[in-house]
C-alpha positions in Angstrom: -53.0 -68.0 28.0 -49.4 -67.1 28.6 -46.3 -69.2 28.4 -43.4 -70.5 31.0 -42.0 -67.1 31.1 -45.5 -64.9 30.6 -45.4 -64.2 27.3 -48.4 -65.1 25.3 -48.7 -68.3 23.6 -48.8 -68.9 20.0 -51.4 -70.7 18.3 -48.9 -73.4 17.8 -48.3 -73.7 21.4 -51.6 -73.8 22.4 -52.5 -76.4 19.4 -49.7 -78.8 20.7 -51.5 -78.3 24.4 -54.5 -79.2 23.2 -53.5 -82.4 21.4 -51.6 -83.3 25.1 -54.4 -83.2 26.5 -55.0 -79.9 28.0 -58.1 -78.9 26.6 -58.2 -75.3 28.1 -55.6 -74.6 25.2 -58.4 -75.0 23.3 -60.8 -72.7 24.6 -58.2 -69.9 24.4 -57.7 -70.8 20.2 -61.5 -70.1 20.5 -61.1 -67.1 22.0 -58.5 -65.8 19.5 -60.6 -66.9 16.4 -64.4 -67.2 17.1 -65.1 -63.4 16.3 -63.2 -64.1 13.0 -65.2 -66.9 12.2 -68.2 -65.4 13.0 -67.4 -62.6 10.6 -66.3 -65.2 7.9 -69.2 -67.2 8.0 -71.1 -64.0 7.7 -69.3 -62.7 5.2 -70.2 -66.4 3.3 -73.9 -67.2 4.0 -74.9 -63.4 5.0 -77.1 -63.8 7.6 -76.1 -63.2 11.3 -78.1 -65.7 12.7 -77.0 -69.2 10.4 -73.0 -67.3 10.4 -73.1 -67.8 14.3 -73.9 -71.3 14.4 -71.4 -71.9 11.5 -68.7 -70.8 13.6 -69.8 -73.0 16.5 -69.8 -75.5 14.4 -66.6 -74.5 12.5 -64.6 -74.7 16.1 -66.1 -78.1 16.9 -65.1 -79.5 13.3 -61.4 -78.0 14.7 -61.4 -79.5 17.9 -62.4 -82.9 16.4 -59.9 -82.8 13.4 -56.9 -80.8 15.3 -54.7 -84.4 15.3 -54.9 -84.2 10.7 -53.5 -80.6 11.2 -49.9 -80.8 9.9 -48.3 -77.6 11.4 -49.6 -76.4 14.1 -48.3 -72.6 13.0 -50.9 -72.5 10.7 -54.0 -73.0 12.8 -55.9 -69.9 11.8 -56.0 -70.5 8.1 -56.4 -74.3 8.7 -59.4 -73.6 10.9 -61.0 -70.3 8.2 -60.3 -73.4 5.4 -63.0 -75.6 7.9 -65.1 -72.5 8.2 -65.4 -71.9 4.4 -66.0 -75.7 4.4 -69.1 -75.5 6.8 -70.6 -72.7 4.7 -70.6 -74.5 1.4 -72.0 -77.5 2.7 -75.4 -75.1 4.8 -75.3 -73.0 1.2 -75.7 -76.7 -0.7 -78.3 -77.6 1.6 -81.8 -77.9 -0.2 -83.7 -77.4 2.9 -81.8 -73.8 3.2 -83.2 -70.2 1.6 -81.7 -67.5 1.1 -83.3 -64.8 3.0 -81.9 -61.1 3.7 -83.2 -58.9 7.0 -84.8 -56.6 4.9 -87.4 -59.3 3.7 -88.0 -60.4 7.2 -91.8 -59.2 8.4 -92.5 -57.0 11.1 -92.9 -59.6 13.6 -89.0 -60.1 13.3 -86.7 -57.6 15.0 -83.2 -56.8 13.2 -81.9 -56.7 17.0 -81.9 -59.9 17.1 -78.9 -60.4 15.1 -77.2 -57.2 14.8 -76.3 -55.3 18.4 -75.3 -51.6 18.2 -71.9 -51.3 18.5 -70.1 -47.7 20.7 -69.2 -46.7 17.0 -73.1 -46.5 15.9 -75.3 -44.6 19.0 -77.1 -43.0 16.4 -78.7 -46.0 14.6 -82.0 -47.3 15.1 -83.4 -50.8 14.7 -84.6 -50.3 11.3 -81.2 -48.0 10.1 -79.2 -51.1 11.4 -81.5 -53.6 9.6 -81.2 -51.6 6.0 -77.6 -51.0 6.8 -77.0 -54.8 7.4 -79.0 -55.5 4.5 -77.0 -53.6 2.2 -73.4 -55.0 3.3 -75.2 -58.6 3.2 -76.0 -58.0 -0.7 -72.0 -56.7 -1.0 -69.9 -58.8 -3.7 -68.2 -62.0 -1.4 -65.0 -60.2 -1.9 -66.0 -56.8 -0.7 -68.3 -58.1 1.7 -65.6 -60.4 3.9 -63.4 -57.2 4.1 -65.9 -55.5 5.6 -67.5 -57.9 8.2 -63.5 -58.2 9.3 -62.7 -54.6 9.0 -65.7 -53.7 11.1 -66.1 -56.8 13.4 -62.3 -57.1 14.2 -61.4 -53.5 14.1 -58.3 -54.8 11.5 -55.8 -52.5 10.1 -55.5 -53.0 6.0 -52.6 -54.2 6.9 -54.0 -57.1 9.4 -56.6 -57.6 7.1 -54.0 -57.9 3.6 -51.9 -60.4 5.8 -54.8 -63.0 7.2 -56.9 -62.6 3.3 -53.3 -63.1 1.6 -53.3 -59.8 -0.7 -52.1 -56.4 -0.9 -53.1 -53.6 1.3 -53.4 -51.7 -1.5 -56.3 -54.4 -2.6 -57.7 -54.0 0.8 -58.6 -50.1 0.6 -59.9 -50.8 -2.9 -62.1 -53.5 -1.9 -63.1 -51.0 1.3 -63.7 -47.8 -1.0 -65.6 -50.0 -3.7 -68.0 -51.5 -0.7 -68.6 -48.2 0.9 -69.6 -46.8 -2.5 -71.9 -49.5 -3.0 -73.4 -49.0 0.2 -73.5 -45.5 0.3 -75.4 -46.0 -3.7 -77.8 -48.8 -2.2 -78.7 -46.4 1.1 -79.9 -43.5 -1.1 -82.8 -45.4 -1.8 -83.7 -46.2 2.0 -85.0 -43.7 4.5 -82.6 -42.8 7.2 -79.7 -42.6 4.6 -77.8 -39.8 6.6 -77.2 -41.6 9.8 -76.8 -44.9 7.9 -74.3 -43.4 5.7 -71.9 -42.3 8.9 -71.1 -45.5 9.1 -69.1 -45.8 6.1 
């Protein structure tokens, strides 16, 4: 959505919008931050399918709240702080299990919640399964960097900025992940086109 004079609106514009009234402001603050949800959420509960109706329920929590938020400028880590909420209240949950894609049976297809992606043409259904297996079981820490890095297409820089840390802490969450991963698909068939990946 673009301004008076074309130039893209801030967040803070479009927050103000939507609290006049205009709720079309909000559907473009949705556009900006649903895949970063998505990916946080992820990141959180680690599974695809709960992370997606997370974030839908993140932005609603937003759009509901958006009169508490005291500065409009900071939207996105107002909105990631309601995200973060949501996940700690499905992980509390006592009707929720934990349970990873590679425990799912054979009547479950890993499709379902992980689509191939132009950077991956040479993954199956099962090499993305065992792949999203193994960055689901990733430390929090290493794990959020690389649902953003790989779901956003981030620079470390991006990514240091919106987690609040170094880029140097970035890379050295990225190189400690993709060791992890690369250690954890040894043991799985289909390690070499798995491994590209990373």
């Amino acid at each position: 959505m673009t301004g008076p004079e074309g130039a893209l609106m801030t967040d803070a514009e479009l927050v103000r919008r939507t609290l006049a009234g205009r709720t079309t402001a909000y559907e473009e603050l949705v556009r900006r931050w649903a895949a970063r949800v998505t990916a946080l959420c992820h990141a959180k509960v680690r599974r695809a399918d709960a992370a997606a109706d997370l974030a839908q329920e993140t932005l609603l929590r937003g759009f509901r709240a958006l009169g508490t938020l005291a500065d409009p400028a900071k939207f996105g880590s107002w909105l990631c702080g309601i995200a973060l909420r949501a996940c700690l209240d499905w992980l509390k949950a006592k009707e929720r299990k934990h349970v990873h894609f590679s425990a799912l049976g054979p009547d479950r297809n890993p499709e379902d919640f992980l689509q191939p992606s132009d950077d991956s043409p040479g993954l199956d259904a099962d090499e993305r399964g065992r792949l999203l297996a193994a960055v689901e079981a990733l430390p929090e820490e290493c794990r959020k960097v690389v649902m953003l890095y790989y779901y956003e297409d981030w620079t470390y820089k991006g990514l240091a900025e919106f987690l609040g840390v170094s880029a140097a802490t970035i890379n050295a969450r990225l190189t400690k992940a993709r060791a992890m991963l690369r250690e954890r698909l040894t043991t799985s068939r289909g390690i070499e086109s798995c491994e590209r990946q990373f």
